[in-house]
Backbone as numpy.savetxt, mean C-alpha at the origin, in Angstrom:
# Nx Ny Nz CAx CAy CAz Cx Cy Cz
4.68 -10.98 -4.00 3.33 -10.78 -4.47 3.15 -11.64 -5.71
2.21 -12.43 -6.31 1.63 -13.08 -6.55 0.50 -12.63 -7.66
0.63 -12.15 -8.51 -0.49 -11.60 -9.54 -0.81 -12.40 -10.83
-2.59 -12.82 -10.80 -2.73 -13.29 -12.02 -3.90 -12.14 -12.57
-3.81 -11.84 -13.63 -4.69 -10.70 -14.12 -4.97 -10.20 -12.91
-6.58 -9.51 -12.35 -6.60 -8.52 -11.78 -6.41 -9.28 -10.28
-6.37 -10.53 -10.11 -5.95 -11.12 -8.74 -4.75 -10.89 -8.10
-4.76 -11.16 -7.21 -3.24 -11.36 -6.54 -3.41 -11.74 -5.05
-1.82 -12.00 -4.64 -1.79 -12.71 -3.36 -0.53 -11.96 -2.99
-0.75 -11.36 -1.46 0.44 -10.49 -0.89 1.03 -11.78 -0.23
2.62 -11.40 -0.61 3.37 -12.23 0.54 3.65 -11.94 1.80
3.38 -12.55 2.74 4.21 -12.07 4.00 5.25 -10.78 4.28
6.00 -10.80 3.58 7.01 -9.76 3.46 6.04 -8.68 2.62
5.63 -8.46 1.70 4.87 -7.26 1.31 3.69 -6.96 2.44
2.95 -7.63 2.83 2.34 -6.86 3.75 2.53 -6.46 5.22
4.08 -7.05 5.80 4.83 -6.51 6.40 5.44 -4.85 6.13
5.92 -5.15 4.83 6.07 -3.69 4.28 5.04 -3.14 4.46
4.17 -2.90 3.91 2.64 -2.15 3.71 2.36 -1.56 5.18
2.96 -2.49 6.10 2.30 -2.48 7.51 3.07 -1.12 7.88
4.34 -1.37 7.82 5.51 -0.81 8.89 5.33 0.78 7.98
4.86 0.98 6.39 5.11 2.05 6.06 3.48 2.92 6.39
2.59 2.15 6.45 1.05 2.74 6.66 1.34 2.87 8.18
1.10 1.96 9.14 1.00 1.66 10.60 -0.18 0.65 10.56
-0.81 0.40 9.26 -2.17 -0.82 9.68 -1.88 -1.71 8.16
-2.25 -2.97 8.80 -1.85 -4.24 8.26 -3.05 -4.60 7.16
-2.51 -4.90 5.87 -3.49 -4.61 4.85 -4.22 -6.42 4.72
-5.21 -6.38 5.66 -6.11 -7.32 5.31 -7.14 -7.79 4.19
-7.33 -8.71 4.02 -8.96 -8.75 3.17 -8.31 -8.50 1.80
-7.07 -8.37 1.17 -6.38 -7.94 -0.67 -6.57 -8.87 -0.99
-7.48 -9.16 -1.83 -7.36 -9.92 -3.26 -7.33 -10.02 -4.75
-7.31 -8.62 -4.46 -7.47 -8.05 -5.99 -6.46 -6.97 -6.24
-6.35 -6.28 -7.58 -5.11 -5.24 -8.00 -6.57 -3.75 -7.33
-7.17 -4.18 -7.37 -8.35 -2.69 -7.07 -8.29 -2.58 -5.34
-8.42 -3.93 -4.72 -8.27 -3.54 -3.21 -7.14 -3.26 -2.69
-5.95 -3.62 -3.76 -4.47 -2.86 -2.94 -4.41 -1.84 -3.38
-5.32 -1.10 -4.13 -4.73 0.63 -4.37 -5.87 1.09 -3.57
-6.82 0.83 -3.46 -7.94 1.33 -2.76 -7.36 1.13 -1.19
-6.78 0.61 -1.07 -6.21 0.15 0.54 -5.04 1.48 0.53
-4.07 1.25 -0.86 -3.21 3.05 -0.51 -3.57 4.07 -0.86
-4.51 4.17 -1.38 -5.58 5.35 -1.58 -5.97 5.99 -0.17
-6.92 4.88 0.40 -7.03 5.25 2.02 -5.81 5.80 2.87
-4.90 4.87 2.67 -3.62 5.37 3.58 -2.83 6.51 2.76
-3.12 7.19 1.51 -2.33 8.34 1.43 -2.69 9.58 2.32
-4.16 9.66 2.64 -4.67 10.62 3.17 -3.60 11.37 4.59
-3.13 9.86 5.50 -2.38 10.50 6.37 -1.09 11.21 6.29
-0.85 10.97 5.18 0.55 11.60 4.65 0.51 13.14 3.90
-0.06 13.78 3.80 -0.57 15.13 3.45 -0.10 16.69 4.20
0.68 16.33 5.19 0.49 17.22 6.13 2.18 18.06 5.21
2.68 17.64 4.79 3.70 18.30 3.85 5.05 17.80 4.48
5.25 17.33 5.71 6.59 16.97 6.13 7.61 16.57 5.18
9.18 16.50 5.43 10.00 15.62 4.78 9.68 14.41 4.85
9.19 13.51 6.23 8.88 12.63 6.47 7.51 11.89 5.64
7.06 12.98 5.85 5.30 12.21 5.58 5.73 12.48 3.77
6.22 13.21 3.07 6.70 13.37 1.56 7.21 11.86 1.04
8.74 11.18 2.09 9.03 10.12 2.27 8.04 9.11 2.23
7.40 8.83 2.98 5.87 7.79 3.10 5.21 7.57 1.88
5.27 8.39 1.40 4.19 9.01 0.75 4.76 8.56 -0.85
5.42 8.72 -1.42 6.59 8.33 -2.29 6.68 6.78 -1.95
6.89 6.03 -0.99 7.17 4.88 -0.85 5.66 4.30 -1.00
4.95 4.62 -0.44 3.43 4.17 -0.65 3.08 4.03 -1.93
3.06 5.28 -2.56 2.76 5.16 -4.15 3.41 4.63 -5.20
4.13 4.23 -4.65 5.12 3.22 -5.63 5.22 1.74 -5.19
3.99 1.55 -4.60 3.14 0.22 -4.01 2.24 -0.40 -5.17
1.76 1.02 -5.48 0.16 0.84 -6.39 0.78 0.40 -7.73
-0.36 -0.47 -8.12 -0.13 -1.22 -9.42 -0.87 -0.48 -10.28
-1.02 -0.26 -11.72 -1.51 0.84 -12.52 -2.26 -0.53 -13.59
């Protein structure tokens, strides 16, 4: 990843990640606001309380840039 102030550019390999841990491929990021707004959206499916979805969920949020 690729960040100049609030810009940025996903590499190949990060939005591979992003992909395999959401299930949908994070298009259209160009900014630090559309990649949290992109795991914002995708935390919702992780809620259901599993070990698994807890896992996801933890890995997701430690995606987001602050």
């Amino acid at each position: 990843m690729l960040r100049c102030n609030n810009q940025l550019r996903l590499h190949q390999e990060d939005a591979d990640r992003l992909r395999k841990i959401t299930g949908t491929y994070p298009s259209g990021i160009t900014n630090v606001d559309d990649l949290n707004r992109f795991i914002d959206c995708q935390l919702v499916q992780f809620d259901n309380g599993t070990p698994e979805a807890k896992l996801l969920r933890l890995l997701l949020e430690d995606e987001k840039i602050l």
